[in-house]
PDB file of N, CA, C and O in Angstrom:
ATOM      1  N   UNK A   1       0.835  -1.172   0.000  1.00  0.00           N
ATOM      2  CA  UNK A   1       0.000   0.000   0.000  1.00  0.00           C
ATOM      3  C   UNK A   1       0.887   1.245   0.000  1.00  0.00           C
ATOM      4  O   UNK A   1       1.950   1.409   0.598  1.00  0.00           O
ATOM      5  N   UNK A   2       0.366   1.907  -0.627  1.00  0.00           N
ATOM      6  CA  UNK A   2       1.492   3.731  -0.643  1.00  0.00           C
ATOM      7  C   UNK A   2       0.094   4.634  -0.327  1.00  0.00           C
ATOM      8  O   UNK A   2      -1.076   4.626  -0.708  1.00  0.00           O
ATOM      9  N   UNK A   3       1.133   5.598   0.821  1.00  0.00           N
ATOM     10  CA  UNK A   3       0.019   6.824   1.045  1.00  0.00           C
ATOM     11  C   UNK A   3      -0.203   7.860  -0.750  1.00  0.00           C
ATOM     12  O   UNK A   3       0.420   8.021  -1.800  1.00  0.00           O
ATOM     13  N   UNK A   4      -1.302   8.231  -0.199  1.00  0.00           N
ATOM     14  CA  UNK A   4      -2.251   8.903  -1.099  1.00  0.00           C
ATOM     15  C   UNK A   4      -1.157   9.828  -1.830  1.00  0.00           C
ATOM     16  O   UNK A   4      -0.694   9.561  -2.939  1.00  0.00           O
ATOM     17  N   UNK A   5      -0.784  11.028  -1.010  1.00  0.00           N
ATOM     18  CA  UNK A   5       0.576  11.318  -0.984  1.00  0.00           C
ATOM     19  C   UNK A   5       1.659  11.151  -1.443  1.00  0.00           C
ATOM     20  O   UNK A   5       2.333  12.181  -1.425  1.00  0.00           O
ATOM     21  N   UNK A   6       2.322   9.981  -2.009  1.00  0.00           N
ATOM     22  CA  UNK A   6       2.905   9.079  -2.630  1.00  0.00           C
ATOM     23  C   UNK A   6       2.710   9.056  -4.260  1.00  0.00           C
ATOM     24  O   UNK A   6       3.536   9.235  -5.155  1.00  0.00           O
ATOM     25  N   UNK A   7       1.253   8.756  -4.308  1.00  0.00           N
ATOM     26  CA  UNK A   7       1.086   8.438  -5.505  1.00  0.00           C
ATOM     27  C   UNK A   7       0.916   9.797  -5.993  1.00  0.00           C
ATOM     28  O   UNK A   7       1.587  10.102  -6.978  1.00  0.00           O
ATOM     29  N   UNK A   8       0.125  10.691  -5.476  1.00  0.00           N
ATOM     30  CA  UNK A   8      -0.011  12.051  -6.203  1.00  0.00           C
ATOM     31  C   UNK A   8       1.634  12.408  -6.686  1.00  0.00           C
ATOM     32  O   UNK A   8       2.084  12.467  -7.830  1.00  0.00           O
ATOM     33  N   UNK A   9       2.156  12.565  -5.710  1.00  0.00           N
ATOM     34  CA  UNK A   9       3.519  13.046  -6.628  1.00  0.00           C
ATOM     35  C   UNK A   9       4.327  12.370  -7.750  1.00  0.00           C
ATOM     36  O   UNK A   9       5.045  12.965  -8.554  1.00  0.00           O
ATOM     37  N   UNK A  10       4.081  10.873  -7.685  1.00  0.00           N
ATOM     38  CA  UNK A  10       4.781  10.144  -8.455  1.00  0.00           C
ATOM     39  C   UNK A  10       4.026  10.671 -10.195  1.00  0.00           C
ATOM     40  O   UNK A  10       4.512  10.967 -11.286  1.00  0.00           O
ATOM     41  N   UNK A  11       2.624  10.558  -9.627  1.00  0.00           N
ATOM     42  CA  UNK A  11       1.604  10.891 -10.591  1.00  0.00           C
ATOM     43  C   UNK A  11       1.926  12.445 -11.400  1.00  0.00           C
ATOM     44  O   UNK A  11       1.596  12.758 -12.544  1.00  0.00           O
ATOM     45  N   UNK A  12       2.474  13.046 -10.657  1.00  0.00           N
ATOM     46  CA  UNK A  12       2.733  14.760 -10.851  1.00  0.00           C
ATOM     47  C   UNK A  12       4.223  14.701 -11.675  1.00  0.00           C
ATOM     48  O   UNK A  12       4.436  15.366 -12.688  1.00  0.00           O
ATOM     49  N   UNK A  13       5.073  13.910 -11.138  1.00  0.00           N
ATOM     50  CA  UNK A  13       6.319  13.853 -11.866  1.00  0.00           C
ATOM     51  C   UNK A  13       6.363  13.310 -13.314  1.00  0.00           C
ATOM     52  O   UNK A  13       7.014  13.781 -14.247  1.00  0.00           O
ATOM     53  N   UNK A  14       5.638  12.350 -13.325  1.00  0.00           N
ATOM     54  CA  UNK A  14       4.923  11.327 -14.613  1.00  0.00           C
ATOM     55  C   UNK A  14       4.435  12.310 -15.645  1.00  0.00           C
ATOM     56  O   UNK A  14       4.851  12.262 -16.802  1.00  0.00           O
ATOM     57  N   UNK A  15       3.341  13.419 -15.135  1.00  0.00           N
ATOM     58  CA  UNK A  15       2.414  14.156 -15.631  1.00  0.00           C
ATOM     59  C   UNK A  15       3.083  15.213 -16.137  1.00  0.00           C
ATOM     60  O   UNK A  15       2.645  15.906 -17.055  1.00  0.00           O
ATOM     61  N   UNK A  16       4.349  15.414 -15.473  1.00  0.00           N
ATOM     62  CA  UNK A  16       4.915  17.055 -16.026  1.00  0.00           C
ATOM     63  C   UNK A  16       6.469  16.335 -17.171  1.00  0.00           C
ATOM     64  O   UNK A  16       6.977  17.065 -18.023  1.00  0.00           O
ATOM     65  N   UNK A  17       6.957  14.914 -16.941  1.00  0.00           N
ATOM     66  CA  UNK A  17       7.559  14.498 -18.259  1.00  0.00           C
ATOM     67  C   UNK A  17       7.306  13.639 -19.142  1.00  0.00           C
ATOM     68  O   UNK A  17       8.096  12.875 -19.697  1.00  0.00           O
ATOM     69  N   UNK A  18       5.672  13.800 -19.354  1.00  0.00           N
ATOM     70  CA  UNK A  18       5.329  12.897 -20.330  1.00  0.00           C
ATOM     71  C   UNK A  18       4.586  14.363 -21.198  1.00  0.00           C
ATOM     72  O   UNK A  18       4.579  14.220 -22.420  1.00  0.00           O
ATOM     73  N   UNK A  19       4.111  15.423 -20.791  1.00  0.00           N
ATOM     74  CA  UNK A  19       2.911  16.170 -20.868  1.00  0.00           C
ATOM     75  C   UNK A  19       3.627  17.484 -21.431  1.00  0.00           C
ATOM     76  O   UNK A  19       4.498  17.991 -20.724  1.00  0.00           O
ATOM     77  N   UNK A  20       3.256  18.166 -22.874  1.00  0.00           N
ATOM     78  CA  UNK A  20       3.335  19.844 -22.975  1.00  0.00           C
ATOM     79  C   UNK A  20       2.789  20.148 -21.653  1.00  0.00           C
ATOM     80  O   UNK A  20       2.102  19.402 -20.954  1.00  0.00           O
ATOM     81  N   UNK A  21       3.339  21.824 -21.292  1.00  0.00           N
ATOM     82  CA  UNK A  21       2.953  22.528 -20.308  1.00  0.00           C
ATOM     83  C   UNK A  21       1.298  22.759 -21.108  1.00  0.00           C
ATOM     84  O   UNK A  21       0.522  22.789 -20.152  1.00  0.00           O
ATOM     85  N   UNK A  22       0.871  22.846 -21.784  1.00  0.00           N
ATOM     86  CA  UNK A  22      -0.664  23.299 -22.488  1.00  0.00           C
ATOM     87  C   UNK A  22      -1.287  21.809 -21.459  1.00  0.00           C
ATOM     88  O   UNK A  22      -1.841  21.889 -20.362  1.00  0.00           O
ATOM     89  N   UNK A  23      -0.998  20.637 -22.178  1.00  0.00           N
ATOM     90  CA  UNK A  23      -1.170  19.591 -21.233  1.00  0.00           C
ATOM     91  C   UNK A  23      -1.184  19.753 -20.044  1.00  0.00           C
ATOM     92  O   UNK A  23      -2.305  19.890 -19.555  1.00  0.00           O
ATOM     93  N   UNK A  24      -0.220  19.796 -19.283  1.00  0.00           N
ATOM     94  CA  UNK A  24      -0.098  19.612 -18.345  1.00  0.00           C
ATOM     95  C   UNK A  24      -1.157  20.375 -17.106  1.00  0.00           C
ATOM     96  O   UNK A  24      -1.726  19.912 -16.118  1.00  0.00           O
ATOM     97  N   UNK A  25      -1.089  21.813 -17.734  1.00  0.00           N
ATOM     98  CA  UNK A  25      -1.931  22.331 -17.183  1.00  0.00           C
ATOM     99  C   UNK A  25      -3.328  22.277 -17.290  1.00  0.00           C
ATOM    100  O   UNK A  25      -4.015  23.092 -16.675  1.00  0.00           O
ATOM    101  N   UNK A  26      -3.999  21.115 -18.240  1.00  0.00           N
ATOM    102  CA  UNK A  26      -5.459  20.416 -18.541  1.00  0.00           C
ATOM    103  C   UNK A  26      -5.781  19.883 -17.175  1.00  0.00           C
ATOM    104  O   UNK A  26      -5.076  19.452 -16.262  1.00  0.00           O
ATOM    105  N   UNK A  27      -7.069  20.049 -17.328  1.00  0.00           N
ATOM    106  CA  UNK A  27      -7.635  19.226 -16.267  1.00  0.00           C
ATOM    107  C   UNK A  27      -7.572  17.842 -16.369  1.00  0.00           C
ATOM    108  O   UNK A  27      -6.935  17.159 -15.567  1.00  0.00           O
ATOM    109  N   UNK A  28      -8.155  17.416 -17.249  1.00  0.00           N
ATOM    110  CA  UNK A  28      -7.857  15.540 -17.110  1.00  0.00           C
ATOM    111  C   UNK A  28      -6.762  15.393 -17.108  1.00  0.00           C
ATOM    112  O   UNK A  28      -5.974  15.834 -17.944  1.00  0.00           O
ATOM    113  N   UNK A  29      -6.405  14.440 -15.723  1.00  0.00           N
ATOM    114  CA  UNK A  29      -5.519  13.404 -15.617  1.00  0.00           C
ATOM    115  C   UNK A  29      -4.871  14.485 -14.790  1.00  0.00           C
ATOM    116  O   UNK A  29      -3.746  14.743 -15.219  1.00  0.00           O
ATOM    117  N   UNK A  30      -5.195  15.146 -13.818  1.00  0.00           N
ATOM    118  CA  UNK A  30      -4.570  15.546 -12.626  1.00  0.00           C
ATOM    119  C   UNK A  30      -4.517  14.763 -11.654  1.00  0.00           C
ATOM    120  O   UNK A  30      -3.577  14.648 -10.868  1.00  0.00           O
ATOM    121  N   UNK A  31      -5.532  14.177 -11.656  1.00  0.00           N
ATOM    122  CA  UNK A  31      -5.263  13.074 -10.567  1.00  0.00           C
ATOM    123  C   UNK A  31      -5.630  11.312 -11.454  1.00  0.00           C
ATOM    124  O   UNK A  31      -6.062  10.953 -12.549  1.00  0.00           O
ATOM    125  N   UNK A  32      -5.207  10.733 -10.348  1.00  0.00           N
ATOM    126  CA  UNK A  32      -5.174   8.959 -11.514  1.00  0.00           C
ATOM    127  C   UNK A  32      -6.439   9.211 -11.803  1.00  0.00           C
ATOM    128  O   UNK A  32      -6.807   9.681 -12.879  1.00  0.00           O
ATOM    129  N   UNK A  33      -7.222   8.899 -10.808  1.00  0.00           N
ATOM    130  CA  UNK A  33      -8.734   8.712 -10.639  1.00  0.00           C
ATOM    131  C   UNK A  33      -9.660   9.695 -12.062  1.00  0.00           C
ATOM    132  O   UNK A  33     -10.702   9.241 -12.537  1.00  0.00           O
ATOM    133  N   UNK A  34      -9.187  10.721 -12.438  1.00  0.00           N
ATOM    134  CA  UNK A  34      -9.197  12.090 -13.531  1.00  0.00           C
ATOM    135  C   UNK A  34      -9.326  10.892 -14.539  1.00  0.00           C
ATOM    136  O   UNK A  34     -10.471  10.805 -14.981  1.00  0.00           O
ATOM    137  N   UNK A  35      -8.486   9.981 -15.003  1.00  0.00           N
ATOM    138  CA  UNK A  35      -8.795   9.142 -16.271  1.00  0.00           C
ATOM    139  C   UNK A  35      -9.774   8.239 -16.320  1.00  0.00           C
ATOM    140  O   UNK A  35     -10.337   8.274 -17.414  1.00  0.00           O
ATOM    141  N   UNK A  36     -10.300   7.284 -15.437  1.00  0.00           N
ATOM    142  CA  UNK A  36     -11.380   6.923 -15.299  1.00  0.00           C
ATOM    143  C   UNK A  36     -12.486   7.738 -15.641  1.00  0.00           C
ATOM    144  O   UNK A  36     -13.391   7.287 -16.342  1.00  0.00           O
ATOM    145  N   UNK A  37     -12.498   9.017 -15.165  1.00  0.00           N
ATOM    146  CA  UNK A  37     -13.596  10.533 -15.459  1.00  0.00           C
ATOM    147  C   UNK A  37     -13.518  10.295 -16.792  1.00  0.00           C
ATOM    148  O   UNK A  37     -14.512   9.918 -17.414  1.00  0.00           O
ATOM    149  N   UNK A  38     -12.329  10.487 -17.377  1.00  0.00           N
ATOM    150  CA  UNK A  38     -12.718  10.983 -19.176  1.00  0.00           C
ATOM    151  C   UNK A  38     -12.838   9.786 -19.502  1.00  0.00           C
ATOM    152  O   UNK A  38     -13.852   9.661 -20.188  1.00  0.00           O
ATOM    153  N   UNK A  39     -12.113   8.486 -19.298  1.00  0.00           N
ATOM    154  CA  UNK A  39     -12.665   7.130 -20.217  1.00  0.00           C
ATOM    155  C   UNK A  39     -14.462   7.087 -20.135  1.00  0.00           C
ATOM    156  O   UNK A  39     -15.095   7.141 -21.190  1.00  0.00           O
ATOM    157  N   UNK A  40     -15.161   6.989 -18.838  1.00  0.00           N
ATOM    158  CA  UNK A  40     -16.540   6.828 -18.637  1.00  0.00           C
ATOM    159  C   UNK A  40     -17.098   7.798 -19.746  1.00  0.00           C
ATOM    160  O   UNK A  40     -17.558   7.575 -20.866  1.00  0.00           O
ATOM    161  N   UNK A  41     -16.868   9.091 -18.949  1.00  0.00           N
ATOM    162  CA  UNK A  41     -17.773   9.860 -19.999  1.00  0.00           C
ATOM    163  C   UNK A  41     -17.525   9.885 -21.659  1.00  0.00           C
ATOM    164  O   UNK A  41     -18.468   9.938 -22.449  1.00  0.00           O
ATOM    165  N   UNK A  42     -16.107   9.840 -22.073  1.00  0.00           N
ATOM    166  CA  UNK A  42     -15.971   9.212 -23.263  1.00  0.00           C
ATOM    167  C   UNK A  42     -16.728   8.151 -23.463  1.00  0.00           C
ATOM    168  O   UNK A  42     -17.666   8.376 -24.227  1.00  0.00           O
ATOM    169  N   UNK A  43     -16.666   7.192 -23.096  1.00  0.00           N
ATOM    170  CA  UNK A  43     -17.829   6.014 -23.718  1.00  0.00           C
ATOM    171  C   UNK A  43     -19.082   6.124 -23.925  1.00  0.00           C
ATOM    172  O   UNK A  43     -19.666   5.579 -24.862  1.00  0.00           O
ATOM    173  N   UNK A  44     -19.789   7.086 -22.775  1.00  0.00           N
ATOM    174  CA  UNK A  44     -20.756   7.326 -22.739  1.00  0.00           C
ATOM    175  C   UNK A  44     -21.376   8.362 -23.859  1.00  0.00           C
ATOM    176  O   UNK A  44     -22.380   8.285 -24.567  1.00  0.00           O
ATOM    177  N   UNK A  45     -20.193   9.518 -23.698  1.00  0.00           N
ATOM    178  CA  UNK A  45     -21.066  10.747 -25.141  1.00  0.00           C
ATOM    179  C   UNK A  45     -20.704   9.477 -26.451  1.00  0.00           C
ATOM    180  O   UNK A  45     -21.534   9.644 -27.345  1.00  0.00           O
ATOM    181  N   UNK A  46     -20.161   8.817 -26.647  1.00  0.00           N
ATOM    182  CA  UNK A  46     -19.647   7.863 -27.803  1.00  0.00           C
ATOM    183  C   UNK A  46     -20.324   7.314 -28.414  1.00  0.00           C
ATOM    184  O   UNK A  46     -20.131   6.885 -29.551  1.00  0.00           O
ATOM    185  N   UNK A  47     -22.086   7.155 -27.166  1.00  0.00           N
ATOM    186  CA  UNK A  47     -22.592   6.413 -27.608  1.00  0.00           C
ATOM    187  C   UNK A  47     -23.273   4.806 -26.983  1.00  0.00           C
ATOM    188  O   UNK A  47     -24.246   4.093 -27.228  1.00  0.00           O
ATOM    189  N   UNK A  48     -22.383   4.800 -26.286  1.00  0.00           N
ATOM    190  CA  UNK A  48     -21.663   3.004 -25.826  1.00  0.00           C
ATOM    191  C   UNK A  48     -23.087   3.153 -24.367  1.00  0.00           C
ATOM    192  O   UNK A  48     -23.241   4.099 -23.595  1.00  0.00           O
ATOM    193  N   UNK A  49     -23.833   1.958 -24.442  1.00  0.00           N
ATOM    194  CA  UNK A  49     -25.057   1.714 -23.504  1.00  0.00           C
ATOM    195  C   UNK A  49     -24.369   1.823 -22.426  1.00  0.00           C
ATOM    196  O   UNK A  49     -23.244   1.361 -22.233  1.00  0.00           O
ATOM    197  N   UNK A  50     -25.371   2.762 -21.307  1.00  0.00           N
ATOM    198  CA  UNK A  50     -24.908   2.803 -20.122  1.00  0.00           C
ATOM    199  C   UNK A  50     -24.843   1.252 -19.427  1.00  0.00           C
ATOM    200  O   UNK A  50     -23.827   1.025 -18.769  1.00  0.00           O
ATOM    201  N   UNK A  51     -25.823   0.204 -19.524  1.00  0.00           N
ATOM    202  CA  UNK A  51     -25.692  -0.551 -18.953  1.00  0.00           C
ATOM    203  C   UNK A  51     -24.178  -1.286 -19.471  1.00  0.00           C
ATOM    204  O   UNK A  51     -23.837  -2.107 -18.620  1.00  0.00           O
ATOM    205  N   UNK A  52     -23.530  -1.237 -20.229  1.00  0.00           N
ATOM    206  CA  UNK A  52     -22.398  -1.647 -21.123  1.00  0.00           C
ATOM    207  C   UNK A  52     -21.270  -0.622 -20.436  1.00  0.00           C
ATOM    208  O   UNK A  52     -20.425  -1.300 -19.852  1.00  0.00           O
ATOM    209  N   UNK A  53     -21.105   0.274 -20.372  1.00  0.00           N
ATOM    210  CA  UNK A  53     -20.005   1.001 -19.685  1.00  0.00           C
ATOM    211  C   UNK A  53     -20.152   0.845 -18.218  1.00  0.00           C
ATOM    212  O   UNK A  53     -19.054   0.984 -17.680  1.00  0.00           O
ATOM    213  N   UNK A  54     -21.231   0.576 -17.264  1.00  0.00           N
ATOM    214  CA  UNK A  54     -21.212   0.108 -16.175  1.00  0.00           C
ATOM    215  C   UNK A  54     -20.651  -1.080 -15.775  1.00  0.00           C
ATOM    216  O   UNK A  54     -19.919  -1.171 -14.789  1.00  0.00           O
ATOM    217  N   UNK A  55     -21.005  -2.142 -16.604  1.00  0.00           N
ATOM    218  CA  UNK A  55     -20.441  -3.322 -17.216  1.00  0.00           C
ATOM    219  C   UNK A  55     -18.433  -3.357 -17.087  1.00  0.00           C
ATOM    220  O   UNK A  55     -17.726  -4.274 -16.667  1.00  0.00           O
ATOM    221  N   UNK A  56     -18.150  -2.419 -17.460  1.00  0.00           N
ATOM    222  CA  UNK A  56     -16.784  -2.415 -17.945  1.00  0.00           C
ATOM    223  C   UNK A  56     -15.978  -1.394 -16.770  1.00  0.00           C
ATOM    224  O   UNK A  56     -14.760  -1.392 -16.591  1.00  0.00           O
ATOM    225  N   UNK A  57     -16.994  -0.528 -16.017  1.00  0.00           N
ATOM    226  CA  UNK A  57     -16.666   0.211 -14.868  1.00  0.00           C
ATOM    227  C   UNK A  57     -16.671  -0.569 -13.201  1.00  0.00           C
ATOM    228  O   UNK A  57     -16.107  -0.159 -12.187  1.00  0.00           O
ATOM    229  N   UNK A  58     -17.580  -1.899 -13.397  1.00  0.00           N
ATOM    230  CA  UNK A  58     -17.718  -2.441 -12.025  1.00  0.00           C
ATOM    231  C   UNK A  58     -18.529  -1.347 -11.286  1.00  0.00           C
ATOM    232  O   UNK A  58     -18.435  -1.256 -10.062  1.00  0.00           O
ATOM    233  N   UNK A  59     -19.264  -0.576 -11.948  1.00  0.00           N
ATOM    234  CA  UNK A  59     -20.457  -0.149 -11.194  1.00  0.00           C
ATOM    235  C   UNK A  59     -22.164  -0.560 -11.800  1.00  0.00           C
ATOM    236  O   UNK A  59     -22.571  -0.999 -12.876  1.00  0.00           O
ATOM    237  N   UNK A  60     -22.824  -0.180 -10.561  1.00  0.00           N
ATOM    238  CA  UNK A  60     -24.326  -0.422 -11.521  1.00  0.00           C
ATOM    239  C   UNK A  60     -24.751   0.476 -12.211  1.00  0.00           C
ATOM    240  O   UNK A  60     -24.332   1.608 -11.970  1.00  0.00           O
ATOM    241  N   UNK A  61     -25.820   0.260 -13.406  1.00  0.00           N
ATOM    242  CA  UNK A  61     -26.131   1.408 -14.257  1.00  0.00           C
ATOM    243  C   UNK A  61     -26.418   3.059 -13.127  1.00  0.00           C
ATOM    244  O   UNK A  61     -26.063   4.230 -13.256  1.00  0.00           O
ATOM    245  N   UNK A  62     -27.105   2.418 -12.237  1.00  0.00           N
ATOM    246  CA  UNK A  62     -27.571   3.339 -11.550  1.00  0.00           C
ATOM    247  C   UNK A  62     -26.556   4.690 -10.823  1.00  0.00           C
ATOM    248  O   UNK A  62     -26.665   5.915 -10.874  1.00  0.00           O
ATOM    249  N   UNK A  63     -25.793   3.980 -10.311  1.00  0.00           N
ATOM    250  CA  UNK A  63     -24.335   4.840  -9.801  1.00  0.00           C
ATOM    251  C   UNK A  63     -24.023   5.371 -11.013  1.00  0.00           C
ATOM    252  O   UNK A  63     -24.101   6.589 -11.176  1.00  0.00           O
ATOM    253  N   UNK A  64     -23.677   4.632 -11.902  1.00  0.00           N
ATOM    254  CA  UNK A  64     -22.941   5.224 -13.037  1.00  0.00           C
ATOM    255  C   UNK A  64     -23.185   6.365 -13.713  1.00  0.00           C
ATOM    256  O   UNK A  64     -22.291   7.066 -14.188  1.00  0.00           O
ATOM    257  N   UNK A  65     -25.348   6.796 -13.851  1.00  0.00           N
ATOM    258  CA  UNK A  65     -25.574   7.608 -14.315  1.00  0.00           C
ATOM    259  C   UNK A  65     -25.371   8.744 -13.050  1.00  0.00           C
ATOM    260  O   UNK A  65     -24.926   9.872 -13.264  1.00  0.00           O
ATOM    261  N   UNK A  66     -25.631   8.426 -12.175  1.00  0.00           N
ATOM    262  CA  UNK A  66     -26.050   9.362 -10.865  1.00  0.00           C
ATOM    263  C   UNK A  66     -24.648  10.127 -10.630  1.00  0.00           C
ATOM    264  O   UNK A  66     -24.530  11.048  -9.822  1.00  0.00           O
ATOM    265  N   UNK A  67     -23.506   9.587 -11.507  1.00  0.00           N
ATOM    266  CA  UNK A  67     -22.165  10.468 -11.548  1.00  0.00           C
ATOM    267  C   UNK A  67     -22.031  11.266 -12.814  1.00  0.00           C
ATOM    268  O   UNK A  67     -21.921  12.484 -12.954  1.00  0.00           O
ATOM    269  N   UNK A  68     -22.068  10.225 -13.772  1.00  0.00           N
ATOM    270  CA  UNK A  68     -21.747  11.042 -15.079  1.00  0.00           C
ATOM    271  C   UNK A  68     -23.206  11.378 -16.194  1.00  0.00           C
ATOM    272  O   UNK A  68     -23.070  11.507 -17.411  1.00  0.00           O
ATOM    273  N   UNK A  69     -24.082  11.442 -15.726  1.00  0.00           N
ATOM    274  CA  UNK A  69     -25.388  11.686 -16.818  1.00  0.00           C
ATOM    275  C   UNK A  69     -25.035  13.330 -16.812  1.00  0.00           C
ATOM    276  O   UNK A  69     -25.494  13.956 -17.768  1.00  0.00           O
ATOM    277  N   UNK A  70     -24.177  14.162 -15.714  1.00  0.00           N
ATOM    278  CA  UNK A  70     -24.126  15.668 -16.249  1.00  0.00           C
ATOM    279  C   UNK A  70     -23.391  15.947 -16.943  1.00  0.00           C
ATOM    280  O   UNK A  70     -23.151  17.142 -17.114  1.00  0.00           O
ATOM    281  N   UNK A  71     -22.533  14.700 -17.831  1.00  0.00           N
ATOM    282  CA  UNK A  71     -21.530  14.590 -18.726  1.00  0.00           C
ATOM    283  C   UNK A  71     -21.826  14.737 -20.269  1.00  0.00           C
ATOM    284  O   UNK A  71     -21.188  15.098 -21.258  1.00  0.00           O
ATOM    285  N   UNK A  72     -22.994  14.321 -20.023  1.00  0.00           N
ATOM    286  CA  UNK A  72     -23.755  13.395 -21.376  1.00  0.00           C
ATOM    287  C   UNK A  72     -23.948  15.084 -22.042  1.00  0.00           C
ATOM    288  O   UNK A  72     -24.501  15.948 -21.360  1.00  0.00           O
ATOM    289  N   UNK A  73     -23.425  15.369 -23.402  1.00  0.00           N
ATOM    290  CA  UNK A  73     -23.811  16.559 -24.206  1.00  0.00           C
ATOM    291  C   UNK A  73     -23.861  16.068 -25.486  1.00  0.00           C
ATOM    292  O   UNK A  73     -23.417  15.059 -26.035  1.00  0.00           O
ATOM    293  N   UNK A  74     -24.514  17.028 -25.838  1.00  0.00           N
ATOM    294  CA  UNK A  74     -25.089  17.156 -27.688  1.00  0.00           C
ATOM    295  C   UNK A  74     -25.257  15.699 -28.159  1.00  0.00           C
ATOM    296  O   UNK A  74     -24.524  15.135 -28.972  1.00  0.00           O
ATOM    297  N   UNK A  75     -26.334  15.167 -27.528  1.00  0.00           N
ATOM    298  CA  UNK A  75     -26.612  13.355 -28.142  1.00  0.00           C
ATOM    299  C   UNK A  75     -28.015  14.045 -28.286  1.00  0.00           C
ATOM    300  O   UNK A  75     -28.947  13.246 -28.199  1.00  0.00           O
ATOM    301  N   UNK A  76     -28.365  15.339 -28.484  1.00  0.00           N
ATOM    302  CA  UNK A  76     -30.129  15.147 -28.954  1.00  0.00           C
ATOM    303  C   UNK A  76     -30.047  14.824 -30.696  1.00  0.00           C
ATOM    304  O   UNK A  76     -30.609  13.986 -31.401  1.00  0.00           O
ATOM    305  N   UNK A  77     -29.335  15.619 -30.908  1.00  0.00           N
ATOM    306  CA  UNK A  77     -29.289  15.185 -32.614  1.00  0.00           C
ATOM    307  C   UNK A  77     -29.351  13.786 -32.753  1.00  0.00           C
ATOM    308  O   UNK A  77     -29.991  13.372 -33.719  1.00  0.00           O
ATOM    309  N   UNK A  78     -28.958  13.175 -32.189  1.00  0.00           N
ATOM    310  CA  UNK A  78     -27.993  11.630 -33.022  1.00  0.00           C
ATOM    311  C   UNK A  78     -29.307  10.683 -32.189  1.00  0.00           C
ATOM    312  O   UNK A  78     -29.771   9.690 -32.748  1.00  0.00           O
ATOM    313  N   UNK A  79     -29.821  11.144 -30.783  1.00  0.00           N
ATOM    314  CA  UNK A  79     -31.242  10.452 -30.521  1.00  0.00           C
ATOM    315  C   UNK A  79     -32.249  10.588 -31.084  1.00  0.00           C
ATOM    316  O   UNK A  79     -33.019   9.628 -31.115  1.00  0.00           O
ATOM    317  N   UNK A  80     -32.633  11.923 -31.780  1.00  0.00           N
ATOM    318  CA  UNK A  80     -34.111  12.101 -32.411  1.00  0.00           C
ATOM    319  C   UNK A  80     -33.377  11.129 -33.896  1.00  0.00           C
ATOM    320  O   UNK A  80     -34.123  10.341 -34.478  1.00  0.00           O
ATOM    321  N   UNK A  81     -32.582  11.221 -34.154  1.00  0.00           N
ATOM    322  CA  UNK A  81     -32.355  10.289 -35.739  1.00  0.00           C
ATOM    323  C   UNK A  81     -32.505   9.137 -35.329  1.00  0.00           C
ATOM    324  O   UNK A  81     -33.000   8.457 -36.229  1.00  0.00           O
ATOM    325  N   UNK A  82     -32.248   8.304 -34.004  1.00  0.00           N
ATOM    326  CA  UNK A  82     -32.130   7.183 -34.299  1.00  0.00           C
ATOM    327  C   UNK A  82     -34.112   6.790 -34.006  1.00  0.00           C
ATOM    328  O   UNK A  82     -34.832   5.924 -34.503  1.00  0.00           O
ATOM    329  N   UNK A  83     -34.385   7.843 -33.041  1.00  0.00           N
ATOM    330  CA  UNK A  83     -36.057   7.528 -32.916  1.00  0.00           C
ATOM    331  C   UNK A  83     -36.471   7.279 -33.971  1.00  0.00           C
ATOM    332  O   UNK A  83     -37.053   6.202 -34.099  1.00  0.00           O
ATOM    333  N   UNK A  84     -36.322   8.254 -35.243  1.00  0.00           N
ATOM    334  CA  UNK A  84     -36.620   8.007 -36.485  1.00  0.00           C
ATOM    335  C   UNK A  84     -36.735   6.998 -37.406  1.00  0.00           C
ATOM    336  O   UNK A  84     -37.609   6.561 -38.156  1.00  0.00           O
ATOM    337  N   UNK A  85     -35.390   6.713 -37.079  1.00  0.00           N
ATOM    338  CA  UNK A  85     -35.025   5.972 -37.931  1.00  0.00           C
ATOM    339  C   UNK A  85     -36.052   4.365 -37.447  1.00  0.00           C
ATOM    340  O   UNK A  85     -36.691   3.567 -38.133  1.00  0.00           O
ATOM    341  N   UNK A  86     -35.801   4.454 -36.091  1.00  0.00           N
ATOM    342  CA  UNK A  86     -36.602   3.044 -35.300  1.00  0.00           C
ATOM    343  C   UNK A  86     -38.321   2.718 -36.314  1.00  0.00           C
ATOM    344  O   UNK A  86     -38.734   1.761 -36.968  1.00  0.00           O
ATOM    345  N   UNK A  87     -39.100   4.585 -35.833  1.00  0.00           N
ATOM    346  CA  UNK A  87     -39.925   4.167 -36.515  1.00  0.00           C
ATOM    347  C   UNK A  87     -40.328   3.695 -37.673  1.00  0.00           C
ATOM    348  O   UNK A  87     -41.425   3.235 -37.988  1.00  0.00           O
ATOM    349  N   UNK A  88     -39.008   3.895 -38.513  1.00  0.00           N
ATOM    350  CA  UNK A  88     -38.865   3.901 -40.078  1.00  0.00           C
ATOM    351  C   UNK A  88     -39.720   4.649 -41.045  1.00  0.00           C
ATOM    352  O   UNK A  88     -39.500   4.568 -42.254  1.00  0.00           O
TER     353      UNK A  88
END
């Protein structure tokens, strides 16, 4: 086990010689936990069924939305087409 402490800096040293300063100074991936944030919601605006990214997160649909559904942007276009399309 390593304190919290530990990993943040290792994480910070990692982050400032792998990373442009434009990078670096981004929000994702300031902290580990930060990449999990953008993979989820990436999958999710992507497209990819919540019950399917919960699936692949080890959480239930339910948690999953109750974190990232304020993530979810500009999918009205690509939902009213697919309604459409359903009804044919």
């Amino acid at each position: 086990m390593l304190a919290t402490s530990t990993i943040q800096r290792v994480w910070d040293k990692a982050r400032r010689a792998a990373l442009s300063p434009e990078e670096y100074g981004s929000p994702p991936a300031k902290r580990v936990y930060d990449l999990r944030h953008v993979c989820l919601s990436t999958w999710l605006n992507a497209g990819i069924s919540p019950k399917q990214v919960a699936e692949w997160a080890g959480n239930s649909v339910e948690v999953l939305l109750r974190t990232y559904a304020k993530c979810l942007v500009g999918q009205d276009e690509v939902s009213m087409r697919r309604i459409s399309e359903a009804l044919g």
